[in-house]
C-alpha positions in Angstrom: 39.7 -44.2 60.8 38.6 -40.9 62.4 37.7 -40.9 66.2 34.8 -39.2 65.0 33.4 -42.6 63.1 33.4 -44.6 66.2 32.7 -42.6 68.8 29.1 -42.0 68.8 27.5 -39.2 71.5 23.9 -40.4 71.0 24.6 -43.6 72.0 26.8 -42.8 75.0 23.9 -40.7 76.5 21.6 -43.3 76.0 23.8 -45.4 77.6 24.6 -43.0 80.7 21.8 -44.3 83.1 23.5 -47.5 83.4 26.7 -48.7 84.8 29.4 -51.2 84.1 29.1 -53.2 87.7 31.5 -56.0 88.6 30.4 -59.6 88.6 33.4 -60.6 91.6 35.2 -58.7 93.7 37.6 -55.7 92.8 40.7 -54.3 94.1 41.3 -50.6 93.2 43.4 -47.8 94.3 40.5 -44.8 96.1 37.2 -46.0 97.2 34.7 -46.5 94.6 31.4 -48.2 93.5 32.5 -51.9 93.3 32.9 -54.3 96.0 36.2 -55.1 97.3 37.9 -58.3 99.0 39.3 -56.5 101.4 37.0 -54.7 104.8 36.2 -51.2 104.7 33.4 -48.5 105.9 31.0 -48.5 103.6 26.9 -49.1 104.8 27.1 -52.8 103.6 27.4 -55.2 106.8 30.2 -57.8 106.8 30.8 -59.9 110.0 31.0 -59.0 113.4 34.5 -60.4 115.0 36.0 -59.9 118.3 37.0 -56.7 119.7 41.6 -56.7 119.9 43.6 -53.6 121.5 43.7 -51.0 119.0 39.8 -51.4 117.6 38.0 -48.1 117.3 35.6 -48.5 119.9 32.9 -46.7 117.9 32.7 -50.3 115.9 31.8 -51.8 118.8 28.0 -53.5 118.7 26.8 -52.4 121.9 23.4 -54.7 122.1 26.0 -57.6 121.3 27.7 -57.0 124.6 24.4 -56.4 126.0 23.4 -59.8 124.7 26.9 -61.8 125.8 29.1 -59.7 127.7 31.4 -59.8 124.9 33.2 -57.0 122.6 32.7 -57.6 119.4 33.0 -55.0 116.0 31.5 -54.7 113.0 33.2 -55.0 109.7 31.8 -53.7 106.8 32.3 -54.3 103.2 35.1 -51.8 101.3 34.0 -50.0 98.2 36.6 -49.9 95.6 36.9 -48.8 92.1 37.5 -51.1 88.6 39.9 -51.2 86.7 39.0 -52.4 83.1 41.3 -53.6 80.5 39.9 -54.3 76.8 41.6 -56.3 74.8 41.1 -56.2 71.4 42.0 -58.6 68.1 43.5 -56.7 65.6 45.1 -59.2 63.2 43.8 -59.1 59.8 40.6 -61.7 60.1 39.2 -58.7 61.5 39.2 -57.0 58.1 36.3 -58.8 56.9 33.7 -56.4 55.9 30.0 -57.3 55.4 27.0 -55.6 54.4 27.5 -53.7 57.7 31.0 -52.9 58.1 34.0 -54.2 58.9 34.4 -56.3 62.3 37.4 -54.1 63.9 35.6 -50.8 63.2 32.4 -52.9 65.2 34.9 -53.5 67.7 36.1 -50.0 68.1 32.3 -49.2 68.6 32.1 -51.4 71.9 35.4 -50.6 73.2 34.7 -46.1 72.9 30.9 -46.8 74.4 31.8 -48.6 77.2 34.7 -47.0 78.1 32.7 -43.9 78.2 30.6 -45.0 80.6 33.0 -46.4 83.3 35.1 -43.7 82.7 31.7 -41.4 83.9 31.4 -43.5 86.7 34.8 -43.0 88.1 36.7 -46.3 86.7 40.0 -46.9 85.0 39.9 -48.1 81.4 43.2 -49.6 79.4 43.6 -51.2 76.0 46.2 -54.1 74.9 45.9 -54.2 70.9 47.4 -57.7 69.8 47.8 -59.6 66.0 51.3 -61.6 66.3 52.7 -59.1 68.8 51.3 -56.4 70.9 50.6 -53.5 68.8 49.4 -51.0 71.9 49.2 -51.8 75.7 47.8 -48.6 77.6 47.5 -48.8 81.3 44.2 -48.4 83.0 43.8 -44.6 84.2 40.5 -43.0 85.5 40.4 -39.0 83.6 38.7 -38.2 80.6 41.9 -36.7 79.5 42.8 -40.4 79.5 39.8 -41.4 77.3 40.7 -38.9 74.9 44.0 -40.2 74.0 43.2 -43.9 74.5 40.2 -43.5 71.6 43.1 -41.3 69.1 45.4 -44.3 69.5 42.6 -46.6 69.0 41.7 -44.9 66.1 45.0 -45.6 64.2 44.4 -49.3 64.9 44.5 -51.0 61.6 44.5 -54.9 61.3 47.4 -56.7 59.8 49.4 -60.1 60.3 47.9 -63.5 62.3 46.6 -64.3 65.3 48.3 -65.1 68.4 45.3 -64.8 70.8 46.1 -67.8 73.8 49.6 -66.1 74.3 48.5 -62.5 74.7 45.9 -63.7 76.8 47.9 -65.6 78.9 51.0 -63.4 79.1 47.5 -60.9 80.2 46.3 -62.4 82.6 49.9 -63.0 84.4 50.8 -59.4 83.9 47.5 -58.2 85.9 48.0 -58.2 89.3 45.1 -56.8 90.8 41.6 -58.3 90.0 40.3 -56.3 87.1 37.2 -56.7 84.5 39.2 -57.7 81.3 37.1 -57.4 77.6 38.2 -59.3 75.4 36.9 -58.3 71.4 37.6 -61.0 68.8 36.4 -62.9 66.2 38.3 -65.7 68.2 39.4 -67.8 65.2 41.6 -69.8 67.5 41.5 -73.5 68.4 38.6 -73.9 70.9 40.4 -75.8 73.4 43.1 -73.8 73.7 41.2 -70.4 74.0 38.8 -71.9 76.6 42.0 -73.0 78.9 43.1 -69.7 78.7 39.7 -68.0 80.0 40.0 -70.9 82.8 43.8 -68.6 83.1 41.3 -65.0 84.2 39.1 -67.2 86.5 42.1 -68.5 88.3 43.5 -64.7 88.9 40.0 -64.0 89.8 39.4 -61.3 87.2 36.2 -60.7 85.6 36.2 -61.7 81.8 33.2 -60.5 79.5 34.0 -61.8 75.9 32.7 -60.0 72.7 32.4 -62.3 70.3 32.1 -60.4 67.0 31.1 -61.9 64.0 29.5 -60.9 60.4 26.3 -61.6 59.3 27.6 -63.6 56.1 29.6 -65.4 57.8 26.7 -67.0 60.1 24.1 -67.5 56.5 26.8 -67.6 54.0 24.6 -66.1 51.7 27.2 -66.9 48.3 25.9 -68.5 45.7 28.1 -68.3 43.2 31.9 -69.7 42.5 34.2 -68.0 44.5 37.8 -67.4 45.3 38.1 -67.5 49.1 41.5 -65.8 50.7 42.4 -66.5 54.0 43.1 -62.4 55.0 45.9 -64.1 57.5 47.8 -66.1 55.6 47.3 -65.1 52.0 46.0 -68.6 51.0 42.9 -68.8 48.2 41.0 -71.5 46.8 38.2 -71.4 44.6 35.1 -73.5 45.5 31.2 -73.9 44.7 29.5 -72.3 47.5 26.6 -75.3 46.6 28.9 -78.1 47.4 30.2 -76.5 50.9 27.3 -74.8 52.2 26.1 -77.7 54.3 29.6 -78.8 55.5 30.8 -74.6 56.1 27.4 -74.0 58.0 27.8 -77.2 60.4 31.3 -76.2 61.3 31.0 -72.6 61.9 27.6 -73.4 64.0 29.9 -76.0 66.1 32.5 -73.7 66.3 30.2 -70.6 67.8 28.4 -73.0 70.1 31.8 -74.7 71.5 32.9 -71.1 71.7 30.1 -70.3 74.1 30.0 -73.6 76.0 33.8 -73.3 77.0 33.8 -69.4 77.8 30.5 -70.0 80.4 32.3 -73.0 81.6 35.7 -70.9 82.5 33.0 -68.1 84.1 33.3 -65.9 81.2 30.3 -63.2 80.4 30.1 -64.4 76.8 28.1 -62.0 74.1 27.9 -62.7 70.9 28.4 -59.4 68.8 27.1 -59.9 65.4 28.3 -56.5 63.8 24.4 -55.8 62.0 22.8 -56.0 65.8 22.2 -52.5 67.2 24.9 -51.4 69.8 22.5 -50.0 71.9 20.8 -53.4 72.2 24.0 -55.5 72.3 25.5 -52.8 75.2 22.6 -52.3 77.1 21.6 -56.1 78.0 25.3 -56.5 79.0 25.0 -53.7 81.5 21.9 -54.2 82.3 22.6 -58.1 83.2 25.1 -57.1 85.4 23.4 -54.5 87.1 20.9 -57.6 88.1 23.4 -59.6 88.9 24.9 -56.7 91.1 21.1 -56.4 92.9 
């Protein structure tokens, strides 16, 4: 796929008033937007605490001492900047093309607009592209030269093989020192349980996880009607079924599956979206920034 087919200028300028804003603290390398666990000198009031040898006495409250007699200094909250790692699925489930596309090329949509927009705003952006085994893992960097050559490599992503999403995500979150946002962009056919304990991995380390959830249209209505051979694009399997006789027992699962899916990720404090690959981008990307920009006020 050409960079040209994902990357979509209209949408990044529409999507240039807002910013990406951290939902916990972040640890960075230069002082930035986001805050940090750790105290700085930026206009946001922390705590006072009691003045030691070696305190810059233009921290001092003066009316404190005033009040009690008593040195104390301010300490104010340190601005940092974020460092956001995307993660995205590339085994073959994410093939499966629908009326509107295919779900990795979907994918590669979220992953070029909202890198563009931290990158803007003076963050670091990364990529890990998984199946079986890590196809790509780009470190986080802050330039636009950066950008450039993250969204050519993620161009020449092309699906293939199964799924090993739990120990990526794991070996992930281990690998991460600092606190970071981490994206995660899957169809996340995975055993629930299994995924869920591994979000519960990112809240541990105290990153920030938003999860993408992406997902076709058909396979929400499963619109077939007629018999069908249905391949399993990991492992090559087929069988041939009467949509009529499995519609009610397909539609039941996949509902329980999306709704566990949701359930567990909010329970581990994960931003969970669902991505249904015919909603508009703009829609899809700007309540997600938006939300956090609330959250963030």
């Amino acid at each position: 796929m050409q960079r040209k087919e994902f990357v979509d200028p209209k949408l990044n300028a529409k999507l240039g008033r807002l910013t990406v804003e951290a939902r916990s603290f972040m640890a960075g390398n230069f002082t930035g937007r986001h805050k940090s666990p750790h105290r700085g000198s930026s206009v946001d009031f922390a705590q006072y605490r009691k003045y030691v040898p070696g305190d810059e006495i233009r921290h001092i409250d003066w009316r404190v001492y005033g009040r009690t007699e008593r040195f104390y200094v301010k300490e104010f909250e340190a601005d940092t900047n974020l460092r956001c790692h995307f993660v995205i699925d590339c085994s073959a489930s994410m093939l499966f093309e629908g009326k509107s596309g295919r779900k990795i090329d979907y994918a590669r949509k979220i992953v070029a607009a909202l890198s563009h927009v931290l990158i803007n705003q003076g963050d670091g952006v990364g990529l890990a592209a998984f199946n079986n085994k890590l196809v790509h893992d780009i470190p986080a960097r802050t330039s636009t030269r950066h950008l450039h050559a993250m969204m050519e490599i993620l161009a020449k992503v092309e699906p293939s093989g199964t799924t090993e999403l739990v120990k990526h995500l794991d070996e992930l979150a281990g690998r991460i020192r600092r606190r970071a946002l981490i994206v995660v962009i899957s169809d996340l056919f995975h055993d629930v349980d299994e995924l869920c304990n591994t979000f519960s991995h990112f809240s541990f380390r105290k990153h920030d996880l938003a999860v993408f959830h992406v997902v076709d249209r058909d396979e929400i209505d499963f619109p077939i009607d007629k018999p069908t051979r249905f391949i399993d694009l990991e492992g090559g399997d087929s069988i041939d079924a009467d949509p009529e006789t499995i519609r009610q027992d397909y539609l039941r699962e996949f509902s329980a599956f999306m709704t566990n899916i949701r359930a567990g990720s909010l329970r581990n404090k994960a931003d969970y979206r669902l991505a249904v690959t015919d909603q508009d981008l703009e829609t899809l990307l700007g309540n997600f920034l938006q939300d956090r920009m609330m959250r963030r006020g």
